[in-house]
PQR file with spaces between the fields and no chain letter, atoms N, CA, C, O and H, PARSE charges and radii, in Angstrom:
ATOM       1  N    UNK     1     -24.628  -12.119   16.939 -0.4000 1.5000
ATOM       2  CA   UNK     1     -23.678  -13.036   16.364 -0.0000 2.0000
ATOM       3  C    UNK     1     -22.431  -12.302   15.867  0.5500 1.7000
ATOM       4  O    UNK     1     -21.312  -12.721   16.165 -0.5500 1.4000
ATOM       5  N    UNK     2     -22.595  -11.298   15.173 -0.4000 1.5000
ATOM       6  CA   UNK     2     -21.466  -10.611   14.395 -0.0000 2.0000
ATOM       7  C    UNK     2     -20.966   -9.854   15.507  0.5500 1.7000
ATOM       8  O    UNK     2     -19.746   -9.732   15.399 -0.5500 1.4000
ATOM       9  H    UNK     2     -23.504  -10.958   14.931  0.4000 1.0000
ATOM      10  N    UNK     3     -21.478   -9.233   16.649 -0.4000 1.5000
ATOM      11  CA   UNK     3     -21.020   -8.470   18.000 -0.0000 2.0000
ATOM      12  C    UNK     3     -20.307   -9.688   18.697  0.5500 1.7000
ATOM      13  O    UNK     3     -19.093   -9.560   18.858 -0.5500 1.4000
ATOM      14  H    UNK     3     -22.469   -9.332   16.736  0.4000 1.0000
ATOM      15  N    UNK     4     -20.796  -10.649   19.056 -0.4000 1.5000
ATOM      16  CA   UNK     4     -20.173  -11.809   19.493 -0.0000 2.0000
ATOM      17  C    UNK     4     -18.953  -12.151   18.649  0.5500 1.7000
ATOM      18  O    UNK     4     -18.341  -12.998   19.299 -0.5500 1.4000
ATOM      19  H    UNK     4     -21.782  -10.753   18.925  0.4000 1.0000
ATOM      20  N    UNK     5     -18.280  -11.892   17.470 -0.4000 1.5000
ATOM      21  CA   UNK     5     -17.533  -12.787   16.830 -0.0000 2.0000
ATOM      22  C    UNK     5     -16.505  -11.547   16.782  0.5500 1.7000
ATOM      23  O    UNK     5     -15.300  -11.769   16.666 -0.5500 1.4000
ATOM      24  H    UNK     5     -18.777  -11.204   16.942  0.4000 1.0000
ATOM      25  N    UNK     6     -17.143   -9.898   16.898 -0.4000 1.5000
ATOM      26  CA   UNK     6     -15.926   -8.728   16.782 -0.0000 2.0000
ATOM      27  C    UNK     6     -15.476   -9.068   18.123  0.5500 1.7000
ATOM      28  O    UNK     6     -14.284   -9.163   18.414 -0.5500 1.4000
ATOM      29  H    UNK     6     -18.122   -9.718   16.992  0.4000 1.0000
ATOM      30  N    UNK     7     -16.636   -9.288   19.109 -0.4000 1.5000
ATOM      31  CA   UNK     7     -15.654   -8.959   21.021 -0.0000 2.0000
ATOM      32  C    UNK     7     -14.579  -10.497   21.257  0.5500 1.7000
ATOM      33  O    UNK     7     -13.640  -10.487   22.054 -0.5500 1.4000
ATOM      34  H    UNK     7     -17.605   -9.210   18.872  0.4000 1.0000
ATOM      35  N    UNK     8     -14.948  -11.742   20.401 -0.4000 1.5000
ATOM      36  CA   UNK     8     -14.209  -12.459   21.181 -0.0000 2.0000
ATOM      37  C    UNK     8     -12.920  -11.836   19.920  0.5500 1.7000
ATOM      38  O    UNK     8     -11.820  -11.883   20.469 -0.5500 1.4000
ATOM      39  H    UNK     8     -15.710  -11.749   19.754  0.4000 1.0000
ATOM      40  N    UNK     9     -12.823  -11.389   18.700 -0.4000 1.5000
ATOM      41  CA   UNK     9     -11.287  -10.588   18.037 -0.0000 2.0000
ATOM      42  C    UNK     9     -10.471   -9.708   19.160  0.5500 1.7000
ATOM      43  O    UNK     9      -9.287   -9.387   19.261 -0.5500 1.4000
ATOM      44  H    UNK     9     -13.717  -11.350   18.254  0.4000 1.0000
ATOM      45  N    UNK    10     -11.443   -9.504   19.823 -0.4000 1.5000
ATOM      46  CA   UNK    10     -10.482   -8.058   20.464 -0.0000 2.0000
ATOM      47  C    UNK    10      -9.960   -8.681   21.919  0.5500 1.7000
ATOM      48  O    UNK    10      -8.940   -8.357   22.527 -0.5500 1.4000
ATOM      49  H    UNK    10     -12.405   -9.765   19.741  0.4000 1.0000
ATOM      50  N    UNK    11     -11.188   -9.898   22.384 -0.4000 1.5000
ATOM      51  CA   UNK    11     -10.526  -10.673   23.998 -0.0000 2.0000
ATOM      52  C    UNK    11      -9.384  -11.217   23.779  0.5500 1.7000
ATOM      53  O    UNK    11      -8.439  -11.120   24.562 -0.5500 1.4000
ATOM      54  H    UNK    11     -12.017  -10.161   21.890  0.4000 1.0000
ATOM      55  N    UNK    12      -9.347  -11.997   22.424 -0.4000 1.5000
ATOM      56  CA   UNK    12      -8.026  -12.559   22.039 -0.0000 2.0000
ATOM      57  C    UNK    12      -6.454  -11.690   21.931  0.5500 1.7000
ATOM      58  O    UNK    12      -5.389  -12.287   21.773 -0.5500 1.4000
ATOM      59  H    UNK    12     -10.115  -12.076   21.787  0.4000 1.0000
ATOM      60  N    UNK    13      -6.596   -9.932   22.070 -0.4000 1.5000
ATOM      61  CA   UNK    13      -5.513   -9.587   22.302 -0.0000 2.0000
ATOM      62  C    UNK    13      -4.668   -9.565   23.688  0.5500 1.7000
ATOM      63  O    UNK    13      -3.572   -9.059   23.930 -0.5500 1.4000
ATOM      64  H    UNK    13      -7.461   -9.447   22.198  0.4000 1.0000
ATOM      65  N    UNK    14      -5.507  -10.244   24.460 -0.4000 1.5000
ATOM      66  CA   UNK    14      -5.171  -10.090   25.957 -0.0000 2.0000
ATOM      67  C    UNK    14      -3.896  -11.119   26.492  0.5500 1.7000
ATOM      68  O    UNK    14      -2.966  -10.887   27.265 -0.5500 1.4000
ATOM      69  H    UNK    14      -6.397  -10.655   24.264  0.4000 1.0000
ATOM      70  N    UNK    15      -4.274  -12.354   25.733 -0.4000 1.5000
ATOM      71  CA   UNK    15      -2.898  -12.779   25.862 -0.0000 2.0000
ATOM      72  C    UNK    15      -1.852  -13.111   24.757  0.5500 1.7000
ATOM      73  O    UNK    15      -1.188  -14.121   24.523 -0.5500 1.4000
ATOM      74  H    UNK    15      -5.029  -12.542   25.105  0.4000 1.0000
ATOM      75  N    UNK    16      -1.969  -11.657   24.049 -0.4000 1.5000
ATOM      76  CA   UNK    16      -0.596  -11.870   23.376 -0.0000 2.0000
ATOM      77  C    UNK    16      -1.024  -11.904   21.654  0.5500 1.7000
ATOM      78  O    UNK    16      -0.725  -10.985   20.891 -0.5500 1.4000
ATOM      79  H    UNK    16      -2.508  -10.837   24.238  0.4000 1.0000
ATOM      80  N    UNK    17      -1.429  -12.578   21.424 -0.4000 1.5000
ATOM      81  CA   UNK    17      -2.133  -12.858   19.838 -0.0000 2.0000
ATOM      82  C    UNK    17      -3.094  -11.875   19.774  0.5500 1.7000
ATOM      83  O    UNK    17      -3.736  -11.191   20.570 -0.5500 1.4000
ATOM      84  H    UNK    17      -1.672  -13.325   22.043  0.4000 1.0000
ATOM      85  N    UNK    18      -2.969  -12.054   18.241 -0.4000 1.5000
ATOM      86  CA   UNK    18      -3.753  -10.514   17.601 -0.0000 2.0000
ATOM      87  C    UNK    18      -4.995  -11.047   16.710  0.5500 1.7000
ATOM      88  O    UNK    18      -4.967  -11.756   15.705 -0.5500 1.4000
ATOM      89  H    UNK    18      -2.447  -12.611   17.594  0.4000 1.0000
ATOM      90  N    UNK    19      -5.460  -10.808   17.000 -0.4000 1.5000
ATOM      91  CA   UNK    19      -7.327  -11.128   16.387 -0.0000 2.0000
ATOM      92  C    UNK    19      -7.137  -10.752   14.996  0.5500 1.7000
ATOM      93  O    UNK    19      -6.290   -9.999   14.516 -0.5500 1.4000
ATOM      94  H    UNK    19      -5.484  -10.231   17.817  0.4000 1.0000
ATOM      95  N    UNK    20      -8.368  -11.613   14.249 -0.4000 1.5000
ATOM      96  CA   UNK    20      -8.552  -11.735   12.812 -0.0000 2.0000
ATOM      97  C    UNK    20      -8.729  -10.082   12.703  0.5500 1.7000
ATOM      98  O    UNK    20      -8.070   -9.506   11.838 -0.5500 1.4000
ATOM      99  H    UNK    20      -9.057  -12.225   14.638  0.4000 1.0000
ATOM     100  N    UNK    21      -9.549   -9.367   13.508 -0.4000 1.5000
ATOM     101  CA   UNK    21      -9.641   -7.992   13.063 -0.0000 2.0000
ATOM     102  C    UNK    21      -8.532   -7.390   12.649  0.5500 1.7000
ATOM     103  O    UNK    21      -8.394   -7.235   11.436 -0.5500 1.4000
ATOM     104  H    UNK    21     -10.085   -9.836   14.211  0.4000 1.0000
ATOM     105  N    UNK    22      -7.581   -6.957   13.491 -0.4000 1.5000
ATOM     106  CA   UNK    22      -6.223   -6.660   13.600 -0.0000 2.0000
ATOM     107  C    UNK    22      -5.478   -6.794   12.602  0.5500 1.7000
ATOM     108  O    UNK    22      -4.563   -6.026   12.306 -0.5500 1.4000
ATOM     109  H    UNK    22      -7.693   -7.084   14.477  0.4000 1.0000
ATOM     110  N    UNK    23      -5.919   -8.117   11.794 -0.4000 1.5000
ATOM     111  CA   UNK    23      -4.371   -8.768   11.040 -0.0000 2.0000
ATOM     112  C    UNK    23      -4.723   -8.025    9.877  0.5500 1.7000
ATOM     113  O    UNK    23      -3.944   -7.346    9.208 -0.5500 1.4000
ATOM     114  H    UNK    23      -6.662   -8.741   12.034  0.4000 1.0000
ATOM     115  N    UNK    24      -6.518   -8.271    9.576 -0.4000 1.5000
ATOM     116  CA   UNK    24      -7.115   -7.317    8.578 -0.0000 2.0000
ATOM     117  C    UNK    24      -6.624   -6.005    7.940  0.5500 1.7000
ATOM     118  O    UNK    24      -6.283   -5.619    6.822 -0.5500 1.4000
ATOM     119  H    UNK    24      -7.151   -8.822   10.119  0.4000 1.0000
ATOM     120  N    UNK    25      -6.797   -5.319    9.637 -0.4000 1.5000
ATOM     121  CA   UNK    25      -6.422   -3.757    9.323 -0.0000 2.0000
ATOM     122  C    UNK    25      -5.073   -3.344    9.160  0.5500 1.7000
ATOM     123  O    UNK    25      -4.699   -2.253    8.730 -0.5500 1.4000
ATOM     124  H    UNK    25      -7.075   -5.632   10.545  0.4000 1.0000
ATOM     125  N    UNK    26      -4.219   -4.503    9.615 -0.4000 1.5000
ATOM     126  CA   UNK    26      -2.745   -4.558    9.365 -0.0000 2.0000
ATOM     127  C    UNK    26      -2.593   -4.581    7.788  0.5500 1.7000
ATOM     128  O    UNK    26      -1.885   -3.784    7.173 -0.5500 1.4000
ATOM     129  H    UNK    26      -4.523   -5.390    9.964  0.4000 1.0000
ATOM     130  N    UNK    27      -3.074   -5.228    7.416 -0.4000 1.5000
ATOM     131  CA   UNK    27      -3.224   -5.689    5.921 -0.0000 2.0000
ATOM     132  C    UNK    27      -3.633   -4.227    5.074  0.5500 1.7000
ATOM     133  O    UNK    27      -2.951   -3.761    4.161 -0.5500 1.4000
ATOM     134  H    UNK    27      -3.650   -5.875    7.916  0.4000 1.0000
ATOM     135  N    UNK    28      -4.573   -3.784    5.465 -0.4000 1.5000
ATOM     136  CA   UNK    28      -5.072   -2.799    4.902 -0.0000 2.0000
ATOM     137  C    UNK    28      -4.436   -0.926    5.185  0.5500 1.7000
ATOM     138  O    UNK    28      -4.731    0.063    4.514 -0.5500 1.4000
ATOM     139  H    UNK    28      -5.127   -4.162    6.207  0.4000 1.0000
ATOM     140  N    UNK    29      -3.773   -0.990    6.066 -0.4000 1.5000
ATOM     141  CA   UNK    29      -3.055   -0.156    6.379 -0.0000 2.0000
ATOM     142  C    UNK    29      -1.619   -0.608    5.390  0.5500 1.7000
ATOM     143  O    UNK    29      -1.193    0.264    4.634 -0.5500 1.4000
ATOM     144  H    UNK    29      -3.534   -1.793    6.611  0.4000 1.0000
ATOM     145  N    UNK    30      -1.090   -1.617    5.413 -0.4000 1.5000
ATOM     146  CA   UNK    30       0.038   -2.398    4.627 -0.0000 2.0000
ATOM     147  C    UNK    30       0.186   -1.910    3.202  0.5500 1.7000
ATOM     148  O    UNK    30       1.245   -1.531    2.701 -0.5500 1.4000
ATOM     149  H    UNK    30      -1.436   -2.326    6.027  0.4000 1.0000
ATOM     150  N    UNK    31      -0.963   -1.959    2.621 -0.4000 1.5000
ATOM     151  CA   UNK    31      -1.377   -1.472    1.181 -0.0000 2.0000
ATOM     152  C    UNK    31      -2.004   -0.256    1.446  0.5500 1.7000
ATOM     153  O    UNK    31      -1.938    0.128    0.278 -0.5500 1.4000
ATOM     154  H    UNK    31      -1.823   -2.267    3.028  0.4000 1.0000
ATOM     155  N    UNK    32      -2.669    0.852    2.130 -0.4000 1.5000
ATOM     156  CA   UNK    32      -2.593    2.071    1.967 -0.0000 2.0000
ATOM     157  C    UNK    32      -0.979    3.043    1.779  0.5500 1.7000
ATOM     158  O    UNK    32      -0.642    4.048    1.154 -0.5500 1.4000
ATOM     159  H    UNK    32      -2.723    0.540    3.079  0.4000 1.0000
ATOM     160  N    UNK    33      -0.423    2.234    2.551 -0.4000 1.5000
ATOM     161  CA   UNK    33       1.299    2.335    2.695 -0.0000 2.0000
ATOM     162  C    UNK    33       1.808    2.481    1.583  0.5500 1.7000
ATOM     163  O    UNK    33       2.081    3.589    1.120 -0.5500 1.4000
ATOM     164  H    UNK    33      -0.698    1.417    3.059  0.4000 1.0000
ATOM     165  N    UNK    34       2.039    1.236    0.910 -0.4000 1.5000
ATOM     166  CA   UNK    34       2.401    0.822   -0.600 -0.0000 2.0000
ATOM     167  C    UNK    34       1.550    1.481   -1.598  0.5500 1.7000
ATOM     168  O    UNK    34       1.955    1.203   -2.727 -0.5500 1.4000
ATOM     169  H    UNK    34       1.818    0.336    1.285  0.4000 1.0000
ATOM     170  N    UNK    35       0.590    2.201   -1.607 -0.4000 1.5000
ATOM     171  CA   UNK    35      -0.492    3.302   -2.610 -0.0000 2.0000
ATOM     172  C    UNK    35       0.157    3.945   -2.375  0.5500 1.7000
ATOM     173  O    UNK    35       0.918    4.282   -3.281 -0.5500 1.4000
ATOM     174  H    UNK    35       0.262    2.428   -0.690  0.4000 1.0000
ATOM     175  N    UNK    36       0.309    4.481   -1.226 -0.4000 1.5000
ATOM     176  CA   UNK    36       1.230    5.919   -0.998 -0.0000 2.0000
ATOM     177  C    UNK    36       2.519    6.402   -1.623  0.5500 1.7000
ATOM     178  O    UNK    36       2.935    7.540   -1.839 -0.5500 1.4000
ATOM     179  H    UNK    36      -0.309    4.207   -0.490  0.4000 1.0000
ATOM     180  N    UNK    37       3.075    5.095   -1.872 -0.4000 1.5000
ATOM     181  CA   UNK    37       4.815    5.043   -2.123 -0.0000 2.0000
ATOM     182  C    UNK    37       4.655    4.851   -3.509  0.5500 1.7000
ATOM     183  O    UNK    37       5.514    5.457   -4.149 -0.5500 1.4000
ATOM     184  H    UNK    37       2.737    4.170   -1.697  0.4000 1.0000
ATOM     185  N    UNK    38       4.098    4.411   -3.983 -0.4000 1.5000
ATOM     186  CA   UNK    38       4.193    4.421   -5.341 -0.0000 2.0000
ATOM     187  C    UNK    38       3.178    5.309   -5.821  0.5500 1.7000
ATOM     188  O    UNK    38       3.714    5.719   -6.851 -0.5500 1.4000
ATOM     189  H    UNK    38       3.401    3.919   -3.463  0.4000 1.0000
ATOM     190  N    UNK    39       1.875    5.971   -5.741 -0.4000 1.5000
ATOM     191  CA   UNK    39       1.488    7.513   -6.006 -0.0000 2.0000
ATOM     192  C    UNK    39       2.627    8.502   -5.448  0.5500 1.7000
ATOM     193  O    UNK    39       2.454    9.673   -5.784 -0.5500 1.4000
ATOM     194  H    UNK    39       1.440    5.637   -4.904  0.4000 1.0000
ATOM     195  N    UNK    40       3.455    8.314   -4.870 -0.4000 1.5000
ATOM     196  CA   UNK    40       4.596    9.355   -5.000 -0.0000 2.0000
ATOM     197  C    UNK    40       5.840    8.932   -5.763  0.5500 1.7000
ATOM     198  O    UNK    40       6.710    9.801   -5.721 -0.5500 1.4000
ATOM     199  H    UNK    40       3.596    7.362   -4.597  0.4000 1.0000
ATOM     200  N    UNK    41       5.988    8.446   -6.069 -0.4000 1.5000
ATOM     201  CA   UNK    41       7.223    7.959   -6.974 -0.0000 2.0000
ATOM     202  C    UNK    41       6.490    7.989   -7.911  0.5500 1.7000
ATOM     203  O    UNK    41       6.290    9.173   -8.183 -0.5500 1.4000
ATOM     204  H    UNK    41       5.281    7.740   -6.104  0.4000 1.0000
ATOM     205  N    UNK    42       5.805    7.148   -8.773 -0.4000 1.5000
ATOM     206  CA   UNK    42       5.682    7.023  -10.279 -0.0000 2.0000
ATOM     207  C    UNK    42       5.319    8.298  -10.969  0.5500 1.7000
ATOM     208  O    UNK    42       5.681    8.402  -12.141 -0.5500 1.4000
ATOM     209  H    UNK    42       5.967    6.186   -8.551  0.4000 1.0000
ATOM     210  N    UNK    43       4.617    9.344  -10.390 -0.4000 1.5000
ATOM     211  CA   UNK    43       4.794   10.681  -11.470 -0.0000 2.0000
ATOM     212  C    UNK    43       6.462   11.041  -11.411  0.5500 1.7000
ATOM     213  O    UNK    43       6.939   11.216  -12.532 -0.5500 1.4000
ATOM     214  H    UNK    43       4.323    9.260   -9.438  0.4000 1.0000
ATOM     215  N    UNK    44       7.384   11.174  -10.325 -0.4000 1.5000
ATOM     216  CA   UNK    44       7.884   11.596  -10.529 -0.0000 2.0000
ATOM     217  C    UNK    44       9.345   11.348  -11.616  0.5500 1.7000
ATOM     218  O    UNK    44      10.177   12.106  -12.115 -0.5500 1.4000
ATOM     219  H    UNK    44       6.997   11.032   -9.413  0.4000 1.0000
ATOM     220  N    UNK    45       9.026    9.423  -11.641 -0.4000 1.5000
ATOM     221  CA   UNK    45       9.847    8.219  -12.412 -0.0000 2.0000
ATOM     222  C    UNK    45       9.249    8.973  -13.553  0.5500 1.7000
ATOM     223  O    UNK    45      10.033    9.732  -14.125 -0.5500 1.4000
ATOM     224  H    UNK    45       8.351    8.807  -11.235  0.4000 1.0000
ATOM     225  N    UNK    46       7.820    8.917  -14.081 -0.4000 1.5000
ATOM     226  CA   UNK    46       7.092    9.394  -15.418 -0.0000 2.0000
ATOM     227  C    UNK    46       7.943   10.745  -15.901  0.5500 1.7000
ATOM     228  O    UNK    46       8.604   10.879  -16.931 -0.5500 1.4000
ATOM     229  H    UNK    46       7.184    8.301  -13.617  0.4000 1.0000
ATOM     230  N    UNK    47       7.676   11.859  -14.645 -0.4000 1.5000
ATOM     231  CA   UNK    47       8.420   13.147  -15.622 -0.0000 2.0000
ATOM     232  C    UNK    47       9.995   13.284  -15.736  0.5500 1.7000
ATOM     233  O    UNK    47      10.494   14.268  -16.282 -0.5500 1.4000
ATOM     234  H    UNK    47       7.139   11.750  -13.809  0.4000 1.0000
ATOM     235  N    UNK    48      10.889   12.086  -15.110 -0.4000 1.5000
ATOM     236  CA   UNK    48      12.134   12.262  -15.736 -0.0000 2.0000
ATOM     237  C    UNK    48      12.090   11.785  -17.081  0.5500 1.7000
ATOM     238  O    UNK    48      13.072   11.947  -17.805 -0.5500 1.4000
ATOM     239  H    UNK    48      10.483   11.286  -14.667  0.4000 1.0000
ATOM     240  N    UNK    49      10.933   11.146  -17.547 -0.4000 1.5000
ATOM     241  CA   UNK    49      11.264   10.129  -19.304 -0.0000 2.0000
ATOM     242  C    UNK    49      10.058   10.797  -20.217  0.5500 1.7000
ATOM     243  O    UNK    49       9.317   10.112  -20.921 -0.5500 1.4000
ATOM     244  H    UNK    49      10.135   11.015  -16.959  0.4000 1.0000
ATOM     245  N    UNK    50       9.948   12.603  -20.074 -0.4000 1.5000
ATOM     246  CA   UNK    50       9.267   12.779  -20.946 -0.0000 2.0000
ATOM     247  C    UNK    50       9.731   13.688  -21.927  0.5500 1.7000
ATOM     248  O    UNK    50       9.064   14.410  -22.669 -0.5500 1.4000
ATOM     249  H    UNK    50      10.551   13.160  -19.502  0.4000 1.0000
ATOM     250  N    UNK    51      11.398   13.515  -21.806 -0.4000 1.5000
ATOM     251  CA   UNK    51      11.879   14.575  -22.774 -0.0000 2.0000
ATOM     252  C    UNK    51      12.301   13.308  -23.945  0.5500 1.7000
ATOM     253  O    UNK    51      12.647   12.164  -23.649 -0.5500 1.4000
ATOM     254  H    UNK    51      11.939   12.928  -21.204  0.4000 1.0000
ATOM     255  N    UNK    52      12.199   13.717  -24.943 -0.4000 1.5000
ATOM     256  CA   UNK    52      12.578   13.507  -25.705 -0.0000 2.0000
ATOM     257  C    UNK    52      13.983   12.897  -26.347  0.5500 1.7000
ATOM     258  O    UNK    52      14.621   13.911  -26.629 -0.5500 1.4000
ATOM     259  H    UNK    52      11.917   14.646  -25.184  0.4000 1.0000
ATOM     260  N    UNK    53      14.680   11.886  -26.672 -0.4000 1.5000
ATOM     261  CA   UNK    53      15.930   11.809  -26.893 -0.0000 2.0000
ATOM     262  C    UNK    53      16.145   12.110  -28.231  0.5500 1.7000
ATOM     263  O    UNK    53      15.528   11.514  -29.114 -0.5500 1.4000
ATOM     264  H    UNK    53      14.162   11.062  -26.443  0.4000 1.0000
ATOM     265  N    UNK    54      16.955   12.974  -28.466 -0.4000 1.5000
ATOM     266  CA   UNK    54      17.771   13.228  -30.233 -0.0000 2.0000
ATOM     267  C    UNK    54      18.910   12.557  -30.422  0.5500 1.7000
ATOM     268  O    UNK    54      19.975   12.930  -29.931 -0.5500 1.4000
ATOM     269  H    UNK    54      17.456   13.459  -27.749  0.4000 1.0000
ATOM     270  N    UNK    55      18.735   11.135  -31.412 -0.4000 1.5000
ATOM     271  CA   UNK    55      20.399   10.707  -31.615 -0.0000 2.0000
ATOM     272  C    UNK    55      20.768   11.809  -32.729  0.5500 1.7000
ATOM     273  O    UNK    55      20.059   12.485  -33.475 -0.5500 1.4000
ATOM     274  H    UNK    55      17.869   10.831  -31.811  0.4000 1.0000
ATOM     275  N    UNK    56      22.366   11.705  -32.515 -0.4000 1.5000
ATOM     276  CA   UNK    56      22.915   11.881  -33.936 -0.0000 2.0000
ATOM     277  C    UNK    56      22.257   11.291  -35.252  0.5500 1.7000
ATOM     278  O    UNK    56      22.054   10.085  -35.388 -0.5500 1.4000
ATOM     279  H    UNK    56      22.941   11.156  -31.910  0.4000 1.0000
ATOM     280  N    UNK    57      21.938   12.249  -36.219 -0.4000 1.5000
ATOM     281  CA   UNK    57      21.909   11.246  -37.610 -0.0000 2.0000
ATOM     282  C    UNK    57      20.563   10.926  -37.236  0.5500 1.7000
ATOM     283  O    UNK    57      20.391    9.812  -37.732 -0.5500 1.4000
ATOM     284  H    UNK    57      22.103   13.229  -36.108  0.4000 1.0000
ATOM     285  N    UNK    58      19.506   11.263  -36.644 -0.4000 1.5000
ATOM     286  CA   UNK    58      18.130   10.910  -36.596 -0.0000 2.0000
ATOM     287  C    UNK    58      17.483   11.691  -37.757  0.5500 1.7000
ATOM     288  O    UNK    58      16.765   11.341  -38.693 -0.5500 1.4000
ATOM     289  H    UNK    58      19.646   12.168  -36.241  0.4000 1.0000
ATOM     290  N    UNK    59      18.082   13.082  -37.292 -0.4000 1.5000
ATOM     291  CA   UNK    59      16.915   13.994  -37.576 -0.0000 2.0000
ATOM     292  C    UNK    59      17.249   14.601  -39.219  0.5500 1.7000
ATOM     293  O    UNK    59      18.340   14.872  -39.721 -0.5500 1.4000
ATOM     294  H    UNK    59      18.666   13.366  -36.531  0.4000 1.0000
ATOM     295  N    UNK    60      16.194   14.667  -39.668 -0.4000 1.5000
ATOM     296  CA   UNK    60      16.162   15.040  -41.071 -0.0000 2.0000
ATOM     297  C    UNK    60      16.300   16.701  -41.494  0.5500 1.7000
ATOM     298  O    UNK    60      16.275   17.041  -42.677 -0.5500 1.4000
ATOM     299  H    UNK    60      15.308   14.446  -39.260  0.4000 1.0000
């Protein structure tokens, strides 16, 4: 049943349309993408804002 329901996902690329599998792994590749881009950006957004600001007239 479940072999039957992956082979007719994959017959369906033959003319043109993309099987429930496909759209899945599209999906999931989509958001490994977007993990990626933002585990590389946000440390580096984080260590521009870890210095400290001194106004004038703060400090005692």
């Amino acid at each position: 049943m479940l072999a039957d329901r992956a082979l007719a996902d994959v017959q369906g690329l033959g003319d043109g349309r993309v099987g429930p599998a496909l759209r899945r792994l599209g999906l999931v590749v989509a958001a490994a993408a977007l993990l990626a881009a933002v585990s590389a950006v946000l440390p580096a957004s984080l260590a521009l804002q870890t210095r400290p600001v001194e106004l004038p007239g703060t400090r005692e």
